[in-house]
C-alpha positions in Angstrom: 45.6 -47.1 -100.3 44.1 -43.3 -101.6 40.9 -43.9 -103.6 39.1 -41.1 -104.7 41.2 -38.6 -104.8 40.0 -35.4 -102.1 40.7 -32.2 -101.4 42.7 -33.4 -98.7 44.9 -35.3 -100.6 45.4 -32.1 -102.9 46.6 -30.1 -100.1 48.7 -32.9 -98.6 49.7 -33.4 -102.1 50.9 -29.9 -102.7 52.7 -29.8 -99.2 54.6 -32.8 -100.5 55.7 -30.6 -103.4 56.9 -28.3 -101.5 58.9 -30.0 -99.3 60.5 -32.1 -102.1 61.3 -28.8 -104.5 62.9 -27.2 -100.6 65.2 -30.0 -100.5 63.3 -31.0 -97.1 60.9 -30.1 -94.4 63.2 -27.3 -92.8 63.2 -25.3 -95.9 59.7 -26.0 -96.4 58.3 -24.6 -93.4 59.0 -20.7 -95.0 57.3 -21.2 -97.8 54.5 -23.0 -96.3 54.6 -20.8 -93.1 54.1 -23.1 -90.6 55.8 -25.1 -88.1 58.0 -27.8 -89.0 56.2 -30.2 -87.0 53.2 -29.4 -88.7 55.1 -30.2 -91.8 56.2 -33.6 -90.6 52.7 -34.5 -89.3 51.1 -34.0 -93.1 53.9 -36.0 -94.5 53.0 -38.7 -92.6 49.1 -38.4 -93.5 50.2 -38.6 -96.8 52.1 -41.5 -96.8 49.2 -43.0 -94.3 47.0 -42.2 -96.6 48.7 -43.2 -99.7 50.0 -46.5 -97.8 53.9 -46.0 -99.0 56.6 -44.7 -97.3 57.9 -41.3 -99.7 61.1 -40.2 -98.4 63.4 -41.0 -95.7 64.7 -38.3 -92.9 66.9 -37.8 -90.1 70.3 -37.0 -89.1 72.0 -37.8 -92.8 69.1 -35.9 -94.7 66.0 -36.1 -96.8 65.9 -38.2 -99.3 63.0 -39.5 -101.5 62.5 -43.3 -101.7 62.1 -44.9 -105.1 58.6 -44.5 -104.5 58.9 -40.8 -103.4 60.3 -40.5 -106.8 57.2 -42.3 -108.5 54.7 -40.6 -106.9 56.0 -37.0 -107.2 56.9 -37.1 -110.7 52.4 -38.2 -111.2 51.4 -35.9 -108.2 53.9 -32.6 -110.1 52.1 -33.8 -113.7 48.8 -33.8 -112.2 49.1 -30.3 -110.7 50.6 -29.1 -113.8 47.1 -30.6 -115.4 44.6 -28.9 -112.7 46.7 -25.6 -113.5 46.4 -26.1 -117.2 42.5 -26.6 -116.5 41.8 -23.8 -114.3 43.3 -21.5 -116.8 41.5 -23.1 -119.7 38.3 -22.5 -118.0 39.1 -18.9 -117.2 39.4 -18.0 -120.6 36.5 -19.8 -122.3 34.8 -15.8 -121.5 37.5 -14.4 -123.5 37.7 -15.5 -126.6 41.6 -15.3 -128.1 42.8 -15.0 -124.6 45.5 -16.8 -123.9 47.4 -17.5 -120.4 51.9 -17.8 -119.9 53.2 -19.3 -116.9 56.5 -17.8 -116.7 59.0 -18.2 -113.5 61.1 -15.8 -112.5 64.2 -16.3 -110.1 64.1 -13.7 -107.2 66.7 -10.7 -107.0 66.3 -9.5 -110.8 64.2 -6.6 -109.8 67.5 -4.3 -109.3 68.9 -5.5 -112.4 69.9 -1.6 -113.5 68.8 -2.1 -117.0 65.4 -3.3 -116.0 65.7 -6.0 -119.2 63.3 -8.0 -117.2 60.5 -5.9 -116.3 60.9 -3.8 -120.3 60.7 -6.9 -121.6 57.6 -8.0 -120.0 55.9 -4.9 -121.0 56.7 -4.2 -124.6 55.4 -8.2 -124.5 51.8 -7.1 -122.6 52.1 -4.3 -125.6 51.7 -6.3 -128.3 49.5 -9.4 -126.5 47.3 -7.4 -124.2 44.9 -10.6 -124.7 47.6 -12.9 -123.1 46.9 -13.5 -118.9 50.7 -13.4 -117.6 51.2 -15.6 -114.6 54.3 -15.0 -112.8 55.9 -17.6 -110.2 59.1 -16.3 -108.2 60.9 -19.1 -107.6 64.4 -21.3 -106.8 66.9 -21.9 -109.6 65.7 -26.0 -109.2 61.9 -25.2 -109.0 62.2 -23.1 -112.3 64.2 -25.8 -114.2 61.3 -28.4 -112.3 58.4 -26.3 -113.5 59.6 -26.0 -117.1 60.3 -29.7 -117.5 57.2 -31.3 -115.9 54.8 -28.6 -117.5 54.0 -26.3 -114.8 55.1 -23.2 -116.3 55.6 -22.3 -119.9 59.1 -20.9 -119.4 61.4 -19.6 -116.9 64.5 -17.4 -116.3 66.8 -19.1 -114.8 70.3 -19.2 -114.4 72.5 -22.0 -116.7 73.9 -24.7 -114.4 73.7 -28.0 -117.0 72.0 -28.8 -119.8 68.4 -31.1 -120.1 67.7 -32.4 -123.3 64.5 -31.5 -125.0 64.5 -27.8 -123.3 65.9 -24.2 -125.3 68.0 -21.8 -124.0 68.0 -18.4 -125.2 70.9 -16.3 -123.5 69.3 -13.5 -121.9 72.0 -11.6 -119.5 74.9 -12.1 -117.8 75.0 -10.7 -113.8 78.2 -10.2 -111.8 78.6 -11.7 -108.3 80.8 -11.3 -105.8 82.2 -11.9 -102.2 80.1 -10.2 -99.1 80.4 -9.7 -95.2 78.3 -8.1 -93.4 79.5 -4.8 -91.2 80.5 -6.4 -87.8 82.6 -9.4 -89.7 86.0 -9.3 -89.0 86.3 -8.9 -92.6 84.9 -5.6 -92.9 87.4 -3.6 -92.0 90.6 -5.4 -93.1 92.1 -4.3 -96.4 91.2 -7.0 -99.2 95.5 -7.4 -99.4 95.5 -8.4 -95.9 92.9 -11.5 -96.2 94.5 -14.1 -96.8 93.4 -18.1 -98.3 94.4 -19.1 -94.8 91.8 -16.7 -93.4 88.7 -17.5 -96.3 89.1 -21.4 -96.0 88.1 -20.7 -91.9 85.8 -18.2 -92.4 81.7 -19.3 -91.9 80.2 -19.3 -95.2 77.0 -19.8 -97.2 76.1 -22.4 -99.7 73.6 -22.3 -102.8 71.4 -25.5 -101.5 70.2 -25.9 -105.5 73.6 -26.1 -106.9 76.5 -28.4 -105.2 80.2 -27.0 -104.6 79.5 -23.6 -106.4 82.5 -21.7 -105.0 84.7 -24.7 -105.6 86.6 -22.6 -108.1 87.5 -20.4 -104.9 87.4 -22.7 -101.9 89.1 -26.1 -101.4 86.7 -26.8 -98.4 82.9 -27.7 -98.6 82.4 -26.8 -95.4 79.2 -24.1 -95.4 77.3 -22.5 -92.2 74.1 -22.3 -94.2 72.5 -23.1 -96.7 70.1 -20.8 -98.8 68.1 -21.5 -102.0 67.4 -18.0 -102.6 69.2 -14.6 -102.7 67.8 -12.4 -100.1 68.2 -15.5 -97.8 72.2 -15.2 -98.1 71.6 -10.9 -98.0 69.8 -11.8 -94.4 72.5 -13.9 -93.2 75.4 -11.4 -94.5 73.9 -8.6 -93.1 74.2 -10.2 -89.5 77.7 -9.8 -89.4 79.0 -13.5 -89.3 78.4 -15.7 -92.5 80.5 -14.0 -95.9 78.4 -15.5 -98.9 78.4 -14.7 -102.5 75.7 -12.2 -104.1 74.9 -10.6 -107.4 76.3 -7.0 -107.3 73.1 -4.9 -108.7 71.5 -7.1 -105.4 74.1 -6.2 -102.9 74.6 -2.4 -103.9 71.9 -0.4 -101.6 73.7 -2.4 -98.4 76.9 -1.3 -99.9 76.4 2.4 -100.1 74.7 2.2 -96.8 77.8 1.0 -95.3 76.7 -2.3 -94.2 78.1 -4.5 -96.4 81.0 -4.8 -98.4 82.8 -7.0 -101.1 85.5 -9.3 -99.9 89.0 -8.9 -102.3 86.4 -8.0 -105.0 89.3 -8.0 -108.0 89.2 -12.1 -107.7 86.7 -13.6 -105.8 83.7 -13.0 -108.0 82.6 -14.8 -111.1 79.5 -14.4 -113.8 76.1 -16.1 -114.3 74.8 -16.6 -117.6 71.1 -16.4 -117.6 68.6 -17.8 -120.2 64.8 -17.7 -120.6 64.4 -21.9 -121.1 61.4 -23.7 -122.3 60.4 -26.7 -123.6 61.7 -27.4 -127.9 57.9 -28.6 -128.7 56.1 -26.4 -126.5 52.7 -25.6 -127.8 53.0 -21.8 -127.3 56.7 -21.9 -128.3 56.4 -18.5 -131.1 54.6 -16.5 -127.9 57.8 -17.6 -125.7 60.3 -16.9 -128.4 58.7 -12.8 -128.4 59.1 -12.5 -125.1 62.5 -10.8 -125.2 62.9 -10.3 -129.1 64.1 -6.5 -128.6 
């Protein structure tokens, strides 16, 4: 059982993180850029180390154990708390400075009003003592970070509710349909694709939000799975998977004739996005003038 706890617990610590906010070791090997062996071998110091067994995985999955639960809801509240500390320390030589954690989901940056990025600078405007710290991160590890303190607010897209948190409605984004040039839906005519022909085509599912195209498809069978968007963007572009993507994301491969949007007058839909926080969040008025106009 850990005593003390070390530096290499920390790191084996944050590695557990990570794999648990991928949804597994596979995922978790691009973000921690290693092998996945590597991956599997500090899991297993960990749990050596901690003397409990944290998740379970094979052939039907990962899957946390109860104590896998226990121990990375303490080991995500004690990050959040070294974070918090560092940043406290850090601005003990500025006095009135104050530091945001703010999370951002990836693929916003071609958003053709540039809401985001405006918003964030007529903010640094009128704070230009407050440190912004910016996390790029999945739909689940925004709503994750939020919740167990990590960051002080996030954009994210709306796929439930969680008690205790605000949502202020920020923009609405457009996806829709893509294959990649080289899929046999590229050059059909959207009237000639049929159900028939979607229900057996390869396609890509959003691993942080279950049956999203249900509305669409009466199959959940997928080819992939992809947390973020220029995951799906790779996989289109090869020319086998179709996947859905936001429009302002998808529109320099459309006009460079390598992608293109599959019976774009129905199969696309709209994603509300909010920036959420915690209701009592101790720098709730500085979150609240992020994106007052």
């Amino acid at each position: 059982m850990i005593g003390r706890v070390s530096d290499i617990d920390l790191r084996l610590l944050r590695v557990f993180l990570i794999v648990v906010e991928s949804g597994g070791f596979a995922l978790a090997t691009a973000r921690l850029n290693v092998a996945e062996s590597t991956v599997s071998q500090h899991m297993s110091d960990l749990e050596r180390r901690l003397g409990l067994r944290l998740c379970d995985r094979g052939r039907a999955g990962f899957r946390l154990t109860s104590a896998g639960e226990e121990v990375y809801r303490a080991a995500s509240e004690m990050m959040a708390g070294l974070d918090q500390f560092r940043a406290q320390v850090k601005t003990l030589a500025r006095p009135g400075a104050q530091r945001l954690a703010i999370g951002l989901p990836d693929a916003i940056v071609t958003l053709d009003d540039g809401l985001v990025a405006e918003g964030l600078g007529r903010f640094q405007a009128r704070h230009p003592v407050v440190e912004l710290d910016l996390s790029v991160l999945s739909p689940r590890q925004l709503e994750r970070g939020v919740i167990d303190g990590r960051l002080a607010c996030a954009i994210a897209p709306e796929h439930r509710r969680v008690a205790g948190m605000d949502y202020r409605s920020l923009f609405s984004e457009q996806n829709s349909l893509y294959c990649g040039k080289g899929h046999p839906f590229f050059a059909m005519s959207p009237d000639r694709i049929d159900k028939d022909m979607l229900e057996s085509a390869q396609r890509i599912s959003r691993g942080y939000l279950e049956r999203f195209d249900a509305q669409f498809f009466e199959n959940d069978r997928y080819a992939a799975t992809v947390t973020e968007t220029e995951g799906a963007a790779v996989l289109i572009l090869g020319g086998r998977l179709i996947g859905f993507l936001p429009d302002h994301y998808a529109a320099p491969w459309v006009a460079a004739g390598r992608m293109r949007a599959v019976a774009p007058d129905w199969l696309r839909f709209s994603v509300q996005f909010h920036v959420i926080r915690k209701r009592d969040h101790p720098q709730a008025a500085l979150i609240d003038d992020l994106y007052r106009g």
